[in-house]
C-alpha positions, -999 to 999 in steps of 0.1 A, spaced: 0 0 0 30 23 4 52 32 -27 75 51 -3 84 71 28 99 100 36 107 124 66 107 161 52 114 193 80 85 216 75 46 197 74 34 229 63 51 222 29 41 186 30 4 195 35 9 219 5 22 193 -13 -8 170 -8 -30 195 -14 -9 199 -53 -13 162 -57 24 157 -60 23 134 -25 -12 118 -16 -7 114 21 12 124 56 15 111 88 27 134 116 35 130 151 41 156 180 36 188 156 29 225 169 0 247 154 31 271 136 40 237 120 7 229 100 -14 257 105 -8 274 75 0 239 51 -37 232 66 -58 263 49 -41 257 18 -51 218 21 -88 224 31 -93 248 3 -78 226 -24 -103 200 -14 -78 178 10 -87 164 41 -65 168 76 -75 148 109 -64 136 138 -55 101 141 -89 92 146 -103 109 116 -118 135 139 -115 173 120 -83 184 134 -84 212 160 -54 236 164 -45 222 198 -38 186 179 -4 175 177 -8 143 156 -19 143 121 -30 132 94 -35 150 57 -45 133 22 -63 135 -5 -102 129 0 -99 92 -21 -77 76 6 -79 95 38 -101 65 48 -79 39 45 -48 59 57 -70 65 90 -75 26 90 -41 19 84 -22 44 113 -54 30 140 -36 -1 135 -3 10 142 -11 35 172 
């Protein structure tokens, strides 16, 4: 299910870069708001999706997350409840 992996410095970025299609998911643990906050607007409005690990809409006080593309969000919440 997972082509590759890769641990990048800034999950603003990353959430941009889901929200451009060019990566269709990220996991991330133990983030601050200044981390994602801003990679989070651009995802919504591109039609993305970011969550907790639950799949719970993600709040600002969050620090785990997860951020996709709406077609596999699902299963990439399936697939992290098994790990956690």
């Amino acid at each position: 299910r997972v082509r590759g992996m890769r641990m990048f410095s800034s999950a603003a970025l990353i959430y941009s870069w889901v929200a451009l299609g060019r990566i269709t998911g990220y996991v991330a643990y133990n983030i601050n708001l200044w981390d994602f906050a801003a990679g989070k607007l651009i995802l919504e409005e591109a039609g993305g999706v970011a969550t907790d690990m639950s799949g719970s809409p993600l709040q600002l006080t969050d620090r785990d997350t997860l951020c996709s593309t709406r077609g596999i969000h699902a299963e990439l919440v399936e697939v992290v409840s098994k790990v956690n």
